[in-house]
PLY file of the C-alpha trace (Angstrom):
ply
format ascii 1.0
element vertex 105
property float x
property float y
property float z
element edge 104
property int vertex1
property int vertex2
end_header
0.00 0.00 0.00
2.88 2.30 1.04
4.58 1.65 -2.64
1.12 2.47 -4.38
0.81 5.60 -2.55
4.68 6.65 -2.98
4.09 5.89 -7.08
0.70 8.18 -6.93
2.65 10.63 -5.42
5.53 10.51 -7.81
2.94 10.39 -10.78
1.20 13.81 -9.23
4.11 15.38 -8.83
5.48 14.49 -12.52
2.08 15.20 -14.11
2.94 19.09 -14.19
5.33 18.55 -16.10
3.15 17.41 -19.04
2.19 20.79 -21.32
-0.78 20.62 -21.60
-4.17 23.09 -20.44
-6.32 19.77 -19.26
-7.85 20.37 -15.85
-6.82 16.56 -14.79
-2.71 18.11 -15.47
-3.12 21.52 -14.69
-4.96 20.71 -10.75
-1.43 19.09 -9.55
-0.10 22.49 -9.41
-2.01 23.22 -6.46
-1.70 21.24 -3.53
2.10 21.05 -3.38
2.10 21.29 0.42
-0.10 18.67 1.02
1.89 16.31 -1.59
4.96 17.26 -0.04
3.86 16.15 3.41
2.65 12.74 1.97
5.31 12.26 0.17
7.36 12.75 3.61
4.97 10.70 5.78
5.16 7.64 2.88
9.01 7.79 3.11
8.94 7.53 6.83
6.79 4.65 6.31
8.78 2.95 3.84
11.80 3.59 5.69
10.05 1.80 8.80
8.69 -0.91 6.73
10.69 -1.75 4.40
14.66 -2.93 4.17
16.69 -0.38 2.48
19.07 -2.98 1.37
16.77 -3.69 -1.04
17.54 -1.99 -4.92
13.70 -1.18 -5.34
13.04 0.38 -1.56
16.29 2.54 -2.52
14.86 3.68 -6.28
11.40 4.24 -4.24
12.93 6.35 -1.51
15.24 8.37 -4.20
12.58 9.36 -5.66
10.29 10.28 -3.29
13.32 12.09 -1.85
13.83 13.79 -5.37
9.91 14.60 -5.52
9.80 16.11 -1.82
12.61 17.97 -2.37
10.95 19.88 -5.62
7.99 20.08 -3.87
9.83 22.19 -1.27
11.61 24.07 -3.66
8.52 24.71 -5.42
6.62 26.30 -2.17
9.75 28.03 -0.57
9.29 31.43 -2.07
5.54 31.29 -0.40
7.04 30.87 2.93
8.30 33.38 5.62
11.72 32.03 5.32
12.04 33.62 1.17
13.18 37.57 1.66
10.40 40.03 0.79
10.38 41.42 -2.83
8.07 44.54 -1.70
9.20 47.40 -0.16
6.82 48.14 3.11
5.89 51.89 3.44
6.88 53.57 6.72
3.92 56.24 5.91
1.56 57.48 3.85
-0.14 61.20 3.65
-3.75 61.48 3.14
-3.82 62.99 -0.25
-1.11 59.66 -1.73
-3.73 57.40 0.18
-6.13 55.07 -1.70
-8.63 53.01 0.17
-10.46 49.88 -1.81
-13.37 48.13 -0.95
-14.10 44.76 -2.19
-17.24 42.79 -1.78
-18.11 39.13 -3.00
-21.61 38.70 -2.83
0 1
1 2
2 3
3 4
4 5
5 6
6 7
7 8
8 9
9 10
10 11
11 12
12 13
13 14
14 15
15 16
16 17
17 18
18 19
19 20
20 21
21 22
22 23
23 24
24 25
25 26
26 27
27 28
28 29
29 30
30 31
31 32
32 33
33 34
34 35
35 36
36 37
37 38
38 39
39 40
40 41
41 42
42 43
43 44
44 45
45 46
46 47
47 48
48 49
49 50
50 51
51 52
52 53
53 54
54 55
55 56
56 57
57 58
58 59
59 60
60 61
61 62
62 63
63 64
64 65
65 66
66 67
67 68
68 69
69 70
70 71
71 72
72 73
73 74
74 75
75 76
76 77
77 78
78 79
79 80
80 81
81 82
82 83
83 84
84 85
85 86
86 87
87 88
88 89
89 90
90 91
91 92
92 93
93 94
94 95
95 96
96 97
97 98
98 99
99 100
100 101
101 102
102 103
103 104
């Protein structure tokens, strides 16, 4: 089960890749964080599970290593820990100030 869910995880993570506009490619672009964390919590697994020894386990974990670590590198520059590309405003005067209001009804 653990080897099913690593290779849905490494096909969801590849299907990006694929150019194409098809909503069945395009929705794996979204959800990176939560693939990233099963893709950790299914290498845990297979690490507890399964003998690394093993030439398959190893080609399973490297790439669900490979995978999490794009997935990571993917999110990073969403995170607190990526520098800020904006430059914050000390102050404002009235007359430079605009105010929006926006309303989904």
């Amino acid at each position: 089960m653990l080897i099913l869910a690593g290779v849905l995880l490494l096909l969801a993570t590849a299907l990006p890749f694929i150019r194409s506009n098809e909503w069945w490619v395009r929705i794996w672009d979204f959800p990176r964080a939560q693939i990233l964390v099963l893709l950790l919590l299914v290498g845990a697994g297979m690490l507890a599970v399964f003998p690394i020894r093993k030439p398959f386990t190893a080609l399973v974990l490297t790439a669900l290593g490979i995978a999490a670590v794009y997935q990571a590198w993917r999110i990073y520059p969403y995170t607190p820990l990526h520098e800020v590309e904006a430059i914050q405003v000390r102050s404002c005067d009235d007359a430079s100030r605009l105010s929006i209001l926006v309303a989904n009804c």
